[in-house]
C-alpha positions as CSV (number, residue, x, y, z in Angstrom):
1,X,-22.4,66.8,-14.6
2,X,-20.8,70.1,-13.3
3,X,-19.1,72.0,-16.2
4,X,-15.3,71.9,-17.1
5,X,-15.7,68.2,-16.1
6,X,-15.7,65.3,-18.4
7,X,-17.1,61.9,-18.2
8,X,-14.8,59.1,-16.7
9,X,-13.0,57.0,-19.6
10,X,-13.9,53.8,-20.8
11,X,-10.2,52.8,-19.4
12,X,-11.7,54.1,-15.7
13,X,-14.7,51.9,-15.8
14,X,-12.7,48.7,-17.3
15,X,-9.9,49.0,-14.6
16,X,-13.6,49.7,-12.2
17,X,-15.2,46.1,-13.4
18,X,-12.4,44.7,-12.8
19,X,-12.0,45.6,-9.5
20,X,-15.5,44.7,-8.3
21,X,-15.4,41.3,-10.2
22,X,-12.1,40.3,-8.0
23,X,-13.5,41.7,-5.0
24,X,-16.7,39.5,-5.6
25,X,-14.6,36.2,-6.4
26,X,-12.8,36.8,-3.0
27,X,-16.3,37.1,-1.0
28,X,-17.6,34.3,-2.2
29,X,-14.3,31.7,-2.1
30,X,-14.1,33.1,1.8
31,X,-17.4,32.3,2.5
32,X,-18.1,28.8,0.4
33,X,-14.8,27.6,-0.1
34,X,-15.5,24.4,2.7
35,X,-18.6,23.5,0.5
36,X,-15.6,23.6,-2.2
37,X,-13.9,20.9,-0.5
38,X,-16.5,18.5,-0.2
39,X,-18.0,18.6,-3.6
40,X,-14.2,18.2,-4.8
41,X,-13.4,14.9,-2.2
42,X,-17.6,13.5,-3.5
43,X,-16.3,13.7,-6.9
44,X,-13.0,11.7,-6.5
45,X,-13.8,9.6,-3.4
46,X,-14.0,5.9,-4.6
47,X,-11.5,6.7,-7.5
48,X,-8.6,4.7,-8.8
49,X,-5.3,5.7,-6.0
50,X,-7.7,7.9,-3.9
51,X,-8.2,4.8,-1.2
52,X,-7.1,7.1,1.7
53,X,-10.5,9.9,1.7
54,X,-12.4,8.3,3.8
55,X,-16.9,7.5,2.7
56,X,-18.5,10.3,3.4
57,X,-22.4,9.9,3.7
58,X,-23.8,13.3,2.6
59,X,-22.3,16.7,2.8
60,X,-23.0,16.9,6.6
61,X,-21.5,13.8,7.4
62,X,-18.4,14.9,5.0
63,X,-18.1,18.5,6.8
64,X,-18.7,16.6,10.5
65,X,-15.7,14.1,9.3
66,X,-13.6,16.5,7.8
67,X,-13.7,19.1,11.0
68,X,-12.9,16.3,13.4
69,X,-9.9,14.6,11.5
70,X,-8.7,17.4,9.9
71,X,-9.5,20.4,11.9
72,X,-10.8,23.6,10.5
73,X,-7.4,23.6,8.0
74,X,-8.8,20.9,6.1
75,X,-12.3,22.6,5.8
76,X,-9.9,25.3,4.1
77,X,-7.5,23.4,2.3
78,X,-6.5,24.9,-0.8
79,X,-7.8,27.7,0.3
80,X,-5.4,30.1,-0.9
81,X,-5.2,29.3,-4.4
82,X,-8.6,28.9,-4.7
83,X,-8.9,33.1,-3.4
84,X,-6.2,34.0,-5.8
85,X,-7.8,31.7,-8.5
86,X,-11.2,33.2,-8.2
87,X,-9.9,36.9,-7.5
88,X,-7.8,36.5,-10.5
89,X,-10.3,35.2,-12.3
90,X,-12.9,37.3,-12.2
91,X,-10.5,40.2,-11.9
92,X,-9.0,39.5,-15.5
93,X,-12.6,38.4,-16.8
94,X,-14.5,41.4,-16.2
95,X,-11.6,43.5,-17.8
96,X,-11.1,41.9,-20.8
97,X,-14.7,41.2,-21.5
98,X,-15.4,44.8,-21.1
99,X,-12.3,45.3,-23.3
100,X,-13.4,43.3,-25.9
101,X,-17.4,44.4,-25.9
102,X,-15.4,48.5,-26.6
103,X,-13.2,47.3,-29.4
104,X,-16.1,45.7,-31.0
105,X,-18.2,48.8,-30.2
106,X,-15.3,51.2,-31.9
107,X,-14.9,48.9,-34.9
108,X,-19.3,49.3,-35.8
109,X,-20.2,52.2,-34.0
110,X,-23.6,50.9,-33.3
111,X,-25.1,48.9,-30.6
112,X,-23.7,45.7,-30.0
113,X,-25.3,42.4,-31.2
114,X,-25.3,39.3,-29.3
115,X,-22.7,37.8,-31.2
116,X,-20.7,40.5,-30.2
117,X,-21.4,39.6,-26.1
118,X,-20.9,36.1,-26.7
119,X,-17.4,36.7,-28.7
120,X,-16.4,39.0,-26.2
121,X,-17.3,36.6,-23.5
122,X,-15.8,33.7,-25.1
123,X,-12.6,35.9,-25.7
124,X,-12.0,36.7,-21.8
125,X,-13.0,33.3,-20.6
126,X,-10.4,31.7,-23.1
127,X,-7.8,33.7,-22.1
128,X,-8.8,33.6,-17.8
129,X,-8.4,29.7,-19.0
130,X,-4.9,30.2,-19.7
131,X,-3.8,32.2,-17.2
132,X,-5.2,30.7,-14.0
133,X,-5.5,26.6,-14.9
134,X,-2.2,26.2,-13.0
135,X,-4.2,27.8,-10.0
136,X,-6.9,25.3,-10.1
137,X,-4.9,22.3,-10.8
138,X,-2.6,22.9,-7.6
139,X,-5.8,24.0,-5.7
140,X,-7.6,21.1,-6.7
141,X,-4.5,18.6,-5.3
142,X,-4.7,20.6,-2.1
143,X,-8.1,20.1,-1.6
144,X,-7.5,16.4,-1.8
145,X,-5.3,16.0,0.3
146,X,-5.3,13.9,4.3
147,X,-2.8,13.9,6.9
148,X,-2.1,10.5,5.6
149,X,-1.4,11.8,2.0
150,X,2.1,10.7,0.5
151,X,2.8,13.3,-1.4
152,X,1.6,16.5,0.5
153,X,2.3,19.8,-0.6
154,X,2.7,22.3,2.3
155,X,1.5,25.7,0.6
156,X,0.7,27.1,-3.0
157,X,4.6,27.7,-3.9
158,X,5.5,24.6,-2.9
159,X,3.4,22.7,-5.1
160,X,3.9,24.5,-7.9
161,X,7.6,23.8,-7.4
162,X,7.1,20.1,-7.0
163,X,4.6,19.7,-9.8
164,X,7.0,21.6,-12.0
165,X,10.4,19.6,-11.3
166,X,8.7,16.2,-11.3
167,X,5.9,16.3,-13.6
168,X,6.9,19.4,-15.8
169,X,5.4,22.4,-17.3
170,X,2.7,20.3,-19.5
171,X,1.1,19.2,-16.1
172,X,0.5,22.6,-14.9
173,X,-2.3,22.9,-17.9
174,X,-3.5,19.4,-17.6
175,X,-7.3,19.3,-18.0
176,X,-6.7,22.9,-20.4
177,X,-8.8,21.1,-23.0
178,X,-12.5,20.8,-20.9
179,X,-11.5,24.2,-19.2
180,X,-11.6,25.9,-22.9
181,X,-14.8,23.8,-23.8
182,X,-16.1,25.2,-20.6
183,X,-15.8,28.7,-21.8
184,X,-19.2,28.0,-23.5
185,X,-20.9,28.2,-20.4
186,X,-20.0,31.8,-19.4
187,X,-20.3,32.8,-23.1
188,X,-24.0,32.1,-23.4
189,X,-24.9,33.1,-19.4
190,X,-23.1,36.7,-20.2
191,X,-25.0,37.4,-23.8
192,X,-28.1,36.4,-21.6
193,X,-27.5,38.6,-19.4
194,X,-26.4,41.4,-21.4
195,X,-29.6,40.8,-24.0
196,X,-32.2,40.8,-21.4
197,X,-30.6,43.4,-19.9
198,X,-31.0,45.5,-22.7
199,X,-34.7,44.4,-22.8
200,X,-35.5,45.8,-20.1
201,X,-34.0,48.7,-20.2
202,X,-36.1,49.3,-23.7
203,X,-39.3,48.0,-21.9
204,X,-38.5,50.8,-18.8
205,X,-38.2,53.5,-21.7
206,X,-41.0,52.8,-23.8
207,X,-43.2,53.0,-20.5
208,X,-41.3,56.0,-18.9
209,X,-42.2,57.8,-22.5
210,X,-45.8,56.9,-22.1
211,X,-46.3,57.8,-18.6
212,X,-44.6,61.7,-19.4
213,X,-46.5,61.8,-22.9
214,X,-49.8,60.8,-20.4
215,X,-49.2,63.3,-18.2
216,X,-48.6,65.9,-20.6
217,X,-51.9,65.1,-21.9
218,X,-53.6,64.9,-18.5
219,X,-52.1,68.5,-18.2
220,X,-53.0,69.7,-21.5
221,X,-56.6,69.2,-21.0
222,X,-56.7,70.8,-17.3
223,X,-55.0,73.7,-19.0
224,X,-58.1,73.7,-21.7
225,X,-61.0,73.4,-19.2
């Protein structure tokens, strides 16, 4: 590092993680999201009120059926919240995770344990919970819907007006319950991630010391004969 510089903050690379977390929940929504739509219509279609999806076969037949009826919109319905769901998302995941791992860092002062990644983990995906469920609900209803639907919503806003004024606040966080159970999942793939991570930066270490300390034998010898 040249002199009179210091090393970016901790604040830098937390605001930097979560910028590359949003931008990676944006690439992926844009380039899956019609996959999104299918799985979501497979899950409900033969459900209690949901007569008007029409059977799908497989995912090609659904995609074929879809496109045809619906046009490429209904390939990408409920696109938009599901972009500023999983921008958001990640966004605010990677932050406060990384916020969490450097408060538990300050408060021990020695490398963290993996309790400490899955707390932290479990801490950001609780609170991502709470702050985008209203996204996936309303996303979720716009993926389901058909031109013959009798209660269509005709963008993000509106829906979250409508749900609001006839169903309430409450319903904006139905399904809150699973979503926080859910936050299990993340927790363990994360301290995974950050434990064998660690591993194999040890393993790279250890084997980096042995190849110098080799060659600094190799070269100790040459010098001797």
């Amino acid at each position: 590092m040249p002199p009179g510089t210091s090393p970016p903050s901790t604040e830098a690379w937390t605001w930097e993680n979560a910028v590359a977390g949003a931008t990676a929940g944006f690439a992926t929504v844009a380039t899956f999201h019609p996959l999104d739509v299918v799985r979501t219509r497979f899950q409900v279609s033969g459900g209690r009120g949901l007569s008007d999806l029409p059977p799908y076969r497989n995912t090609g037949h659904a995609v074929y059926t879809i496109a045809r009826s619906e046009g490429l919109r209904g390939l990408y319905a409920g696109f938009y919240p599901a972009v500023l769901g999983s921008t958001v998302s990640w966004g605010l995941y990677f932050f406060f995770y990384n916020r969490a791992k450097q408060r538990y860092l300050q408060e021990k002062d020695v490398q963290l344990r993996p309790f400490d990644h899955l707390a932290s983990a479990a801490e950001a995906g609780a609170l991502v919970c709470l702050f985008t469920n209203p996204i996936w609900l309303v996303k979720t209803r716009m993926q389901l819907q058909t031109p013959g639907h009798t209660s269509s919503y005709s963008g993000f806003s509106d829906a979250l007006r409508t749900i609001r004024k006839e169903e309430g606040w409450r319903a904006l966080y139905r399904g809150i319950g699973p979503g926080l159970l859910l936050v299990t999942h993340g927790a363990i793939q994360f301290t995974a991630y950050e434990e064998l991570r660690k591993a194999m930066i040890s393993a790279k270490s250890k084997q980096t010391r042995g190849d110098d300390k080799g060659s600094e034998d190799l070269l100790h010898v040459n010098c001797e004969t």
